[in-house]
VOGU-3710 file (C-alpha; in Angstrom, 3 decimals, decimal comma):
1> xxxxxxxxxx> 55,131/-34,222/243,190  57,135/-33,802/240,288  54,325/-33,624/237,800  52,979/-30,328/239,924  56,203/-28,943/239,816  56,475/-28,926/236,130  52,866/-27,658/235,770  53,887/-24,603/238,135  57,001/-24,267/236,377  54,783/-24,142/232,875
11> xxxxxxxxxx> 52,204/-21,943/234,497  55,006/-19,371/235,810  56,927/-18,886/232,724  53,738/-17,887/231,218  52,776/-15,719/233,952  53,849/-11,899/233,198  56,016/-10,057/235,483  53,751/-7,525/236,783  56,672/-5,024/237,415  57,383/-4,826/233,671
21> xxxxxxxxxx> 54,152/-2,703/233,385  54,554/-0,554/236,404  55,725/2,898/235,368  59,203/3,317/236,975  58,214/6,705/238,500  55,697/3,930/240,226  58,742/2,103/242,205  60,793/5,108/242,830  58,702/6,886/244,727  59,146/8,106/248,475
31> xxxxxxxxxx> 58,636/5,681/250,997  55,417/7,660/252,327  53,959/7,371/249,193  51,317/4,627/248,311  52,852/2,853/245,250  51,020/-0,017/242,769  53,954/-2,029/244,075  52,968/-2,353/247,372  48,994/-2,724/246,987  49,730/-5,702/245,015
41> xxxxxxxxxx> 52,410/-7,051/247,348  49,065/-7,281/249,869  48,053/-10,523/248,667  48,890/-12,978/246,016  45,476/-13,256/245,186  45,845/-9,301/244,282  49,051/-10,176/242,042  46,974/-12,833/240,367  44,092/-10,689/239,371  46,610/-8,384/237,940
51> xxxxxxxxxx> 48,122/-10,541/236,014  45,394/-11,703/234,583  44,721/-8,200/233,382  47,601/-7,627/231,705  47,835/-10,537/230,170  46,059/-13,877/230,976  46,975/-17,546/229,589  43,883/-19,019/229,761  41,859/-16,910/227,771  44,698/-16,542/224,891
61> xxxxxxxxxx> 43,652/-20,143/224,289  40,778/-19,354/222,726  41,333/-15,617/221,178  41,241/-15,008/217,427  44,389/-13,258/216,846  43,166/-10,469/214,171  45,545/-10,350/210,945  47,524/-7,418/210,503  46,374/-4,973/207,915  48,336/-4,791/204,752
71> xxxxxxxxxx> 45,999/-2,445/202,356  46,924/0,546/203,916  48,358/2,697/201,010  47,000/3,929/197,648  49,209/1,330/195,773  48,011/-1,522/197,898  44,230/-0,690/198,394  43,029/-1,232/194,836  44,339/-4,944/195,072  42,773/-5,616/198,116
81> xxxxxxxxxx> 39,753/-4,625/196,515  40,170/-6,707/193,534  40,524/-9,451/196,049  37,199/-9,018/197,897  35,674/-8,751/194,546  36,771/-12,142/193,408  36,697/-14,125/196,637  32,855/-12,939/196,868  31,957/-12,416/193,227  33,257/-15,548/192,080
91> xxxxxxxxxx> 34,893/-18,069/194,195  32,326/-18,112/196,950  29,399/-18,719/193,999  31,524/-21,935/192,279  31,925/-22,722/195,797  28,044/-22,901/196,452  27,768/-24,716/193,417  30,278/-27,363/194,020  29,254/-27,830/197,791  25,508/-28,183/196,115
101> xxxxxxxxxx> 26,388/-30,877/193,836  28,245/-32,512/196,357  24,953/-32,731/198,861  23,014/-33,663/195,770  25,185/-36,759/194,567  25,307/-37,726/198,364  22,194/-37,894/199,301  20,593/-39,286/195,884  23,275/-42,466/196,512  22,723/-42,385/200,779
111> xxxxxxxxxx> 19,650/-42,831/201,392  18,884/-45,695/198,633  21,928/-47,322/200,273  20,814/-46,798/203,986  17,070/-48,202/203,597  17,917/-51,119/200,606  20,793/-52,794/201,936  19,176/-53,276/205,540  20,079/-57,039/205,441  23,384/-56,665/204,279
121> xxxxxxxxxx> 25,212/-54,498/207,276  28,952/-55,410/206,329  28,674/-54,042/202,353  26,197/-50,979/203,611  28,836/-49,715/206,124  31,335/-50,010/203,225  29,480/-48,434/201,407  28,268/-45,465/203,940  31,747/-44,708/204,926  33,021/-44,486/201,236
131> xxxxxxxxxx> 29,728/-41,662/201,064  30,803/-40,023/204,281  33,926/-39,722/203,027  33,080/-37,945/199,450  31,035/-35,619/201,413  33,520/-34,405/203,391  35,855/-33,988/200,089  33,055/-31,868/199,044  33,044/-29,733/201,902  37,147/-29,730/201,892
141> xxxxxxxxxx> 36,918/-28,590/198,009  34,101/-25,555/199,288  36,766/-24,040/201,038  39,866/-24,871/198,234  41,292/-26,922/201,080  44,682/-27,446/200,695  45,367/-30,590/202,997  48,803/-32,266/203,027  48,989/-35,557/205,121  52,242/-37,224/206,774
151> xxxxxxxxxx> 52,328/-40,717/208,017  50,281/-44,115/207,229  46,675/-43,784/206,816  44,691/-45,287/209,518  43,018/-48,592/209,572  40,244/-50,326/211,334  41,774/-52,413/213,713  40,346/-53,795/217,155  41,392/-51,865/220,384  42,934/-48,605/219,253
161> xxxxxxxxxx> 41,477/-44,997/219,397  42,872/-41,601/217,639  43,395/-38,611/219,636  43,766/-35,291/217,978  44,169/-31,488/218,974  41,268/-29,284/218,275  40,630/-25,703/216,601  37,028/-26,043/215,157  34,506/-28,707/214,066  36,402/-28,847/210,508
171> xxxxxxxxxx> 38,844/-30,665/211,878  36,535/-33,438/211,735  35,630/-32,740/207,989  39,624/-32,296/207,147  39,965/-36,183/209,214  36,836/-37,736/208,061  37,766/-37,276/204,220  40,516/-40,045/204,434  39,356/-41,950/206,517  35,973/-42,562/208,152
181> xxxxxxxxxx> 36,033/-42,210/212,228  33,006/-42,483/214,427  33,788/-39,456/216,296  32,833/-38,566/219,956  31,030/-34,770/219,781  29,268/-32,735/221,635  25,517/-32,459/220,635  24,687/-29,200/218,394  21,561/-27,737/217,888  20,131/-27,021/213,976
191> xxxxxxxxxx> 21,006/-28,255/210,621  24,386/-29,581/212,710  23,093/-31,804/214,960  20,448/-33,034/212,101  23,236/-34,515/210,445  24,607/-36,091/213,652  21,477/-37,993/214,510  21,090/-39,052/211,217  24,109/-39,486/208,464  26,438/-39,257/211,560
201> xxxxxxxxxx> 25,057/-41,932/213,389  25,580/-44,847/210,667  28,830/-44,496/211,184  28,889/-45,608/214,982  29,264/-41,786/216,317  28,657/-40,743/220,370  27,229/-37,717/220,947  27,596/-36,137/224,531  26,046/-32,581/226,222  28,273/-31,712/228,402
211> xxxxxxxxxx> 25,320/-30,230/230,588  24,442/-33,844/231,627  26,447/-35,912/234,223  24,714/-38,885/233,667  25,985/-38,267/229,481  29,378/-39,033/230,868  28,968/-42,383/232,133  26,610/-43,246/229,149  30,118/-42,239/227,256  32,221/-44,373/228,830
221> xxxxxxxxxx> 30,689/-47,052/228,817  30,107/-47,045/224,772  33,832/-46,326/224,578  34,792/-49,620/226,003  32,137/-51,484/223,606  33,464/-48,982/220,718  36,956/-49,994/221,207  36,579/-53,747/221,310  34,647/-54,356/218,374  36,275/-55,770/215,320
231> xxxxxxxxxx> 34,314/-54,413/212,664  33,718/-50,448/214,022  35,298/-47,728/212,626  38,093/-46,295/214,133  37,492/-43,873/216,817  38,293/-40,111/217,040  38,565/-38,278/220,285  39,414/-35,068/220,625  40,704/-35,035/223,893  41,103/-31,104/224,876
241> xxxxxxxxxx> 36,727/-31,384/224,917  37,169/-27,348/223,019  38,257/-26,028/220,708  41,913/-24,018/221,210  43,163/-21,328/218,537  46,035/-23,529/217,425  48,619/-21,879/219,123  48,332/-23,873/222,544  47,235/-27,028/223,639  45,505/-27,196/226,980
251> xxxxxxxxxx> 44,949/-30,332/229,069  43,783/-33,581/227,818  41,067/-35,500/229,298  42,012/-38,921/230,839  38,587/-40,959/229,335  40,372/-42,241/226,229  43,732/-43,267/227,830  42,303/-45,358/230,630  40,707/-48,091/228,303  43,922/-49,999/227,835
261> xxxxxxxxxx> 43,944/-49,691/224,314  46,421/-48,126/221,695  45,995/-44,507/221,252  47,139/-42,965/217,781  48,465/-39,157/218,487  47,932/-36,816/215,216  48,634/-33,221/215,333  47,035/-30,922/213,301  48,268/-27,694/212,263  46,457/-24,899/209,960
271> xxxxxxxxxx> 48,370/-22,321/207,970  47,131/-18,546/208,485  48,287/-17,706/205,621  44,907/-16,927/203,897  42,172/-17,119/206,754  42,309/-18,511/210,918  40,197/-22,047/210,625  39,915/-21,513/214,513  36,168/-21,669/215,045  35,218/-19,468/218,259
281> xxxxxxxxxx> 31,482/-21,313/219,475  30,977/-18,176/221,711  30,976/-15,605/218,842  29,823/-17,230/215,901  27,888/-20,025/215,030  29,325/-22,950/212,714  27,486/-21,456/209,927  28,717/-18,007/210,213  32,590/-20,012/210,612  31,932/-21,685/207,381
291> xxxxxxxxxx> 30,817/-19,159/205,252  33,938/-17,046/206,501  35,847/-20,475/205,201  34,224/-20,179/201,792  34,902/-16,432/201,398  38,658/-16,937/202,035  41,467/-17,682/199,452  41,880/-21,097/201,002  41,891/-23,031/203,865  45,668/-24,492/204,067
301> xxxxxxxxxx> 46,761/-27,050/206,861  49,404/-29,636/207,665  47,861/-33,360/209,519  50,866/-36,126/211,111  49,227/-39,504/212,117  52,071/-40,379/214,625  53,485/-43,142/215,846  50,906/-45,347/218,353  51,610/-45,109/221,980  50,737/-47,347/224,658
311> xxxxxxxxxx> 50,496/-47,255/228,800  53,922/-47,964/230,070  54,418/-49,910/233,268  53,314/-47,209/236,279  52,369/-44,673/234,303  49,146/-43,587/235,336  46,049/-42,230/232,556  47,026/-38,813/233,302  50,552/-39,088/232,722  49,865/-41,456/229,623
321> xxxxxxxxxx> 47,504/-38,339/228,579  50,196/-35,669/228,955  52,917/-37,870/227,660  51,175/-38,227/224,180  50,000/-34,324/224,692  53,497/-33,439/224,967  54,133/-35,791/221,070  51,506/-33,472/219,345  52,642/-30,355/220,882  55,621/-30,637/219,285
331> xxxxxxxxxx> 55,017/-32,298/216,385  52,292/-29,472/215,840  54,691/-26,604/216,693  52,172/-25,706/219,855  53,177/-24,428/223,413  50,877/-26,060/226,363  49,342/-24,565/229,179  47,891/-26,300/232,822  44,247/-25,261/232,006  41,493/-27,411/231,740
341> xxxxxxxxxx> 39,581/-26,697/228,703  36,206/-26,373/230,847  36,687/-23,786/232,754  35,930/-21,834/229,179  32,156/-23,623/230,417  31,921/-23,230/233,787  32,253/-20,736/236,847  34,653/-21,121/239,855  32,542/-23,095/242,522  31,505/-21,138/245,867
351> xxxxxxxxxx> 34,137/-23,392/247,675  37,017/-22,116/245,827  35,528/-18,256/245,918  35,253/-18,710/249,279  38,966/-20,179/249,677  39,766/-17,139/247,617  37,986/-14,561/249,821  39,391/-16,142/253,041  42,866/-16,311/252,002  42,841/-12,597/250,590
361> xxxxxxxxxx> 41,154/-11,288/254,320  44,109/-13,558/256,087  46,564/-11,445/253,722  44,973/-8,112/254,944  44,895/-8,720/258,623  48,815/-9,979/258,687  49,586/-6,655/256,691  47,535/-4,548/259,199  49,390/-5,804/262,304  52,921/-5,362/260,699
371> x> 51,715/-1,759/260,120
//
């Protein structure tokens, strides 16, 4: 009871008070008068909607929040200018290059190492991650990542899994370049989800589609054998199943806390300084968001591998999942919201439409026979 208090508590203080936008001509007015105020006051499901209008926390989750203009005079314009000349002109070319020579030395040492050393599985995963790894330094150094980790470095140990926030598929690239997860993903289409079912795969990866029920129990179950093997890499999750603009966190699923295994928390936070890393799947595709990576100044971000957590005695997966939320939040400098990441997939089911609908007419018909 307590834990749906606090969510309605978080959920209220982010809620806008409708009256602030009312005109106050609006609540002034004669009492024969048909005001704003009292058409909402019909039904909560009315005040909702409005709310939502004005200003709704669920979909700032996953809004690109625009940088403010700063080239707007005669003294400022030419430098802006300049900018765009070099960040196009020549940054973005020695970019191409060095990503190209990175994909070149990779794949002249992978491949040799993948089909050669088929009898010798412990010194070809060695060798596999160490590749994986200078990939994703390659891709880091396309964008002039400038990366700055706190805490240990992970380790492969038996029976632990990493949990991170998520703001785009990079954060994967900006993780995987220390050290070398098998991460659990969604499946992607094109030159993306090449990689995954190939390169991606040595490494002991799970790849979901979120379309499939059956993919979920398929997922679980290679979680448990993930988790328990010595000799696996350590396993990423990123338990919000979107990706969130960095500003919020939204609920964590419970799959990765209900193994009874230690979960290591790290919180990732990127500086906006020179471009928004926050990749947007519904407006551009992962191309498009890494070109606009390799056109920026640089991509600048903070990453704290926190201390391990485990279930305490009668705490439950969800609470365990919110309690280590909550670590990451803050350590992150992000404010959390009671949404489930989904609903950014999915519709509101007939059932609760026509909850909605019912409890809206039941509003009416009381209002009607006080009148």
């Amino acid at each position: 009871m307590s834990k749906l208090n606090t969510s309605s508590s978080e959920l209220d203080l982010d809620r806008p008070n409708i009256e602030d936008y009312l005109p106050s001509g609006s609540i002034q007015e004669p009492h024969g008068t048909l005001r704003l105020r009292d058409l909402l006051d019909i039904s909560p499901t009315l005040t909702e909607a409005a709310g939502a209008i004005v200003d709704d926390s669920f979909t700032r989750c996953f809004k690109s929040n625009p940088p403010e203009p700063w080239n707007w005079n005669i003294y400022l314009f030419p430098l802006w200018c300049l900018g765009v000349v070099v960040r196009y002109g020549l940054l973005f070319p020695l970019r191409v290059l060095v990503l190209t020579i990175g994909w070149i030395i990779f794949l002249s040492c992978y491949f040799p190492v993948h089909f050669l050393l088929k009898g010798h599985d412990k010194l070809r995963k060695k060798l596999e991650r160490g590749l994986v790894e200078l990939i994703c330094s390659f891709f880091v150094a396309s964008w002039t990542g400038v990366v700055k980790y706190h805490g240990p470095r992970p380790s492969i140990r038996p029976k632990q899994i990493f949990v991170a926030n998520h703001t785009s598929m990079i954060d994967f690239v900006v993780l995987e370049q220390m050290t070398a997860f098998a991460v659990i993903m969604q499946k992607h289409p094109g030159w993306v989800g090449l990689l995954q079912s190939t390169i991606l795969e040595s490494l002991g990866c799970i790849w979901f589609n979120r379309s499939e029920s059956k993919d979920r129990e398929i997922v679980a179950r290679k979680l448990r054998e993930h988790v328990h093997g010595a000799d696996n890499n350590p396993l990423l999750v990123f338990p919000e199943g979107t990706c969130v603009n960095n500003h919020y966190t939204v609920m964590f699923k419970k799959g990765a806390f209900e193994l009874g295994c230690t979960v290591c928390p790290i919180a990732i936070k990127y500086n906006k300084i020179f471009v928004d890393a926050f990749w947007n799947s519904r407006k551009q595709s992962f191309t498009t968001h890494l070109l606009q990576l390799m056109t920026s100044w640089a991509v600048v971000c903070d990453v704290w591998y926190l201390e391990p957590q485990n279930l305490k005695p009668g705490e439950t997966p969800i609470e365990f999942a919110e309690r280590v939320r909550d670590i990451i939040s803050v350590r992150a400098g992000l404010k959390k919201v009671p949404w489930d990441g989904y609903l950014k997939y999915s519709r509101p089911s007939p059932k609760h439409r026509e909850r909605k609908q019912q409890s809206f007419a039941e509003s009416v018909l009381r209002r009607l026979e006080e009148r």
